[in-house]
TITIVO-238492 format. One record per residue: residue in three letters; residue number from 1; x, y, z of N, C-alpha, C, O in turn. Coordinates in steps of 0.2 Angstrom, whole numbers, plus 5000, padded with zeros to 4 digits. Atoms other than C-alpha are relative to their C-alpha. Layout:
type seq n.px n.py n.pz ca.px ca.py ca.pz c.px c.py c.pz o.px o.py o.pz
ALA NUM X Y Z X Y Z X Y Z X Y Z
...
! end
This chain:
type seq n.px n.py n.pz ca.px ca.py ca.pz c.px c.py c.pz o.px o.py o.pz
UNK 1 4996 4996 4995 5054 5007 4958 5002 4995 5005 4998 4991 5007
UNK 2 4997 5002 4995 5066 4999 4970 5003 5004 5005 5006 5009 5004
UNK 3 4996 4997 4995 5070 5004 4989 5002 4995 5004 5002 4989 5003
UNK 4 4995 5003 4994 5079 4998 5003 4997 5002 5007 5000 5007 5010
UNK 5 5000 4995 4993 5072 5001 5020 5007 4994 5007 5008 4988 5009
UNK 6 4997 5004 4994 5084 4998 5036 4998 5002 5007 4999 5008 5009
UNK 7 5002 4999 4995 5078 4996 5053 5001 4995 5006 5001 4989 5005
UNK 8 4997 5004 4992 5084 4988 5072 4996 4995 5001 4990 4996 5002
UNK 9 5002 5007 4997 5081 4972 5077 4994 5001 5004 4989 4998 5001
UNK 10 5005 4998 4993 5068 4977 5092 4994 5003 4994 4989 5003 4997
UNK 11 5003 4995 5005 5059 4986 5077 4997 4996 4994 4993 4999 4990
UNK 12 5002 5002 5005 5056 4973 5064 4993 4996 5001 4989 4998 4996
UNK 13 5006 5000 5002 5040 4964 5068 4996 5006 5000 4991 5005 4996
UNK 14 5005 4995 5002 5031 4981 5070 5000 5000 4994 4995 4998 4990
UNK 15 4996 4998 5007 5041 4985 5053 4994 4998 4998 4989 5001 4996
UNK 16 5001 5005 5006 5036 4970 5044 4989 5000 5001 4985 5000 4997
UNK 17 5008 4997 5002 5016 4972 5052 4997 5005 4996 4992 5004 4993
UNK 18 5003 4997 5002 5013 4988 5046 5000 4999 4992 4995 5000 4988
UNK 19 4998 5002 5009 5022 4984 5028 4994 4995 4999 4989 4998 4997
UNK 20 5004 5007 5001 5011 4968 5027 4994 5003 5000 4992 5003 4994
UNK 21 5008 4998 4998 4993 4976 5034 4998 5003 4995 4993 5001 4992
UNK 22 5002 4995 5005 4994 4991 5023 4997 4998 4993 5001 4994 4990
UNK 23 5001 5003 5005 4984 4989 5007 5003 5001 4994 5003 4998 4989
UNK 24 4995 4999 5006 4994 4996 4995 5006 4999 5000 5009 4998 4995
UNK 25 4993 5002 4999 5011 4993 5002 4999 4989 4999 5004 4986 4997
UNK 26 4997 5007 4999 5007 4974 5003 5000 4998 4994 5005 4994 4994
UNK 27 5000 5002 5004 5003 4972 4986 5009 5001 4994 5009 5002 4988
UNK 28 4993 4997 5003 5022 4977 4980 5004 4994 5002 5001 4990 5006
UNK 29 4995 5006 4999 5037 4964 4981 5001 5003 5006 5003 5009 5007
UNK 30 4998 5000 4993 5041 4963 5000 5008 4994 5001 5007 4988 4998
UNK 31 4997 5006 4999 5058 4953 5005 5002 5005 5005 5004 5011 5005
UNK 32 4995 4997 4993 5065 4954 5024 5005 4995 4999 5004 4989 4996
UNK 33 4992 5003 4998 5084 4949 5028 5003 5003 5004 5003 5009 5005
UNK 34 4996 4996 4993 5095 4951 5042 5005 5003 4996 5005 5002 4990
UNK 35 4997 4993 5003 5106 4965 5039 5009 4994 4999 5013 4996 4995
UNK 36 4995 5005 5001 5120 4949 5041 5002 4997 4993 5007 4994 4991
UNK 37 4999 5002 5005 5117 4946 5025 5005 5005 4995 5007 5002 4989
UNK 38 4992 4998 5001 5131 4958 5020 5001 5003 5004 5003 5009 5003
UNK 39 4997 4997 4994 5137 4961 5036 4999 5005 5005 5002 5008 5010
UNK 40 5004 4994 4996 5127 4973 5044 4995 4999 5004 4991 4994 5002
UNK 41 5003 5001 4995 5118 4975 5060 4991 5001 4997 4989 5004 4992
UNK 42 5008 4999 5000 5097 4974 5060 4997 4996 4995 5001 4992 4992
UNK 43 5004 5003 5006 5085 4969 5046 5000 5007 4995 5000 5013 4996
UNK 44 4999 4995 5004 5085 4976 5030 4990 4996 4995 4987 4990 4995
UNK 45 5007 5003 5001 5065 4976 5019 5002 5003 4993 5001 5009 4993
UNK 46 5000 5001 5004 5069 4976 5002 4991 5001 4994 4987 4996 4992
UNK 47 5007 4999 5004 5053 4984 4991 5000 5002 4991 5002 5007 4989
UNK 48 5001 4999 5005 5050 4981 4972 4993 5002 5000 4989 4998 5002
UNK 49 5008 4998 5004 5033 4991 4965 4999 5005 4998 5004 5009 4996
UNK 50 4998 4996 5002 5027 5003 4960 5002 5010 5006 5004 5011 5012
UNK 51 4995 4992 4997 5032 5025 4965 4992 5002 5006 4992 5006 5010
UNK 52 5008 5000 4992 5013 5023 4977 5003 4996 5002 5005 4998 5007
UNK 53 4997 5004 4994 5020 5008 4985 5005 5002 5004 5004 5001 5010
UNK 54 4992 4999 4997 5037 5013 4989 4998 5007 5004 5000 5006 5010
UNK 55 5001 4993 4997 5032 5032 4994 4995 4998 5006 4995 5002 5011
UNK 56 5005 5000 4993 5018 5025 5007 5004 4995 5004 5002 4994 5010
UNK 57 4994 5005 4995 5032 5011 5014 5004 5005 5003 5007 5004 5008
UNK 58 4994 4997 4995 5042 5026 5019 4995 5003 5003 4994 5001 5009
UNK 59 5005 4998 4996 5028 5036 5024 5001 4998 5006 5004 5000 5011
UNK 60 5001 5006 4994 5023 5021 5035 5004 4998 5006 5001 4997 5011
UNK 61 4995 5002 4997 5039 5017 5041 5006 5005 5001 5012 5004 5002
UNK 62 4991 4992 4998 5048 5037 5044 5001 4997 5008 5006 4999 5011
UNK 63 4996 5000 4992 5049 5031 5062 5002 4996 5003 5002 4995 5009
UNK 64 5000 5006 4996 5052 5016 5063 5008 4997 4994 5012 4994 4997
UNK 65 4994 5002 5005 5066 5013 5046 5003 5006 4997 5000 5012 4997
UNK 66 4996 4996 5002 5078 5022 5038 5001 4996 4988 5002 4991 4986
UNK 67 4998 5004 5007 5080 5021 5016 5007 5002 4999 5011 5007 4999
UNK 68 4993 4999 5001 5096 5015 5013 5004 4999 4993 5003 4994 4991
UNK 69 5001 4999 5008 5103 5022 4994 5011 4998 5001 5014 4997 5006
UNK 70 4995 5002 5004 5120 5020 4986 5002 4994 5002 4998 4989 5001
UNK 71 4996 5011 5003 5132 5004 4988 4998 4996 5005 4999 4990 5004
UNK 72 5003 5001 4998 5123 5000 5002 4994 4994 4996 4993 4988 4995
UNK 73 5006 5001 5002 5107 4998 4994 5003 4994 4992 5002 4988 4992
UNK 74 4999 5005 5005 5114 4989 4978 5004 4992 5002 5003 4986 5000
UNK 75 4999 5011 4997 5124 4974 4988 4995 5000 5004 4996 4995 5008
UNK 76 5004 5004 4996 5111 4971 4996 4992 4998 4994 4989 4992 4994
UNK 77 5005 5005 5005 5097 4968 4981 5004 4998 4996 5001 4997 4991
UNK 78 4998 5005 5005 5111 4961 4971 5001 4994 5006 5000 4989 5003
UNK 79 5001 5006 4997 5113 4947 4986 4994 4996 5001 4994 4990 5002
UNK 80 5004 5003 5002 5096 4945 4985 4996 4998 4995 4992 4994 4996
UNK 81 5000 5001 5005 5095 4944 4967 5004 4993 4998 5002 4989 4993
UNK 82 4995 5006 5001 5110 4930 4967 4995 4995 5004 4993 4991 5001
UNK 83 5005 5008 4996 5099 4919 4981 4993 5001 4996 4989 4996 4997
UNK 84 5010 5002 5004 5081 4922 4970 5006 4994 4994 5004 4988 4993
UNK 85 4998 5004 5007 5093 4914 4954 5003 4993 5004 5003 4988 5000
UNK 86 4998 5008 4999 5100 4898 4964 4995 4998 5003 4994 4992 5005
UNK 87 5007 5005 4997 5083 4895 4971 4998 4999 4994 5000 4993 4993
UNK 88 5002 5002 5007 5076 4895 4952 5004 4995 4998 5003 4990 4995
UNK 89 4996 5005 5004 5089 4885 4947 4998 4993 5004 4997 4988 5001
UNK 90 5002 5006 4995 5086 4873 4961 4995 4996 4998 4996 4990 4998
UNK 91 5004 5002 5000 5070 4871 4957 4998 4997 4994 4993 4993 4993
UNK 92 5002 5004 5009 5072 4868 4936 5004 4993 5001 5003 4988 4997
UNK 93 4996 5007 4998 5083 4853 4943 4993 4997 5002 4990 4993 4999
UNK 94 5007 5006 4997 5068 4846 4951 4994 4999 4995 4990 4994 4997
UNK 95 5004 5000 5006 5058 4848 4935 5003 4995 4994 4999 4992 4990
UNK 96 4997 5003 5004 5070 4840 4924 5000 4992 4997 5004 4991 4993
! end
């Protein structure tokens, strides 16, 4: 399961502590990025795992993040999808 949580600048280290702390949310793919990365105000936290991860990350985080679905939510883990593959590539150059 993938979600998208988005939440205000003033708001993101709590965010990113409880995300983190939590024992079952931490174990799930975590990525933060600023909301700059497609044009948008605040931080955005990006969660791949599974449907117990994801459902106790909203939990956790109803009052502090908001989940953001349609084209929203798809440019933003295909932009972080594009930067994971030129970091891997980067990296088979340095193997080569």
């Amino acid at each position: 399961m993938e979600i998208v949580l988005n939440f205000k600048s003033e708001n993101y280290a709590k965010t990113k502590d409880i995300l983190l702390k939590d024992d079952v949310v931490s174990r799930a793919s975590l990525v933060f990025k600023e909301g700059s990365i497609i044009s948008k105000q605040g931080y955005y936290c990006y969660i791949r795992g599974t449907d117990e991860q994801c459902k106790k990350a909203l939990e956790l985080t109803k009052d502090l993040a908001k989940e953001v679905i349609d084209k929203e939510k798809l440019d933003l883990i295909n932009k972080i999808k594009e930067e994971e593959n030129r970091a891997s590539e980067g990296m088979g150059g340095i193997f080569d």
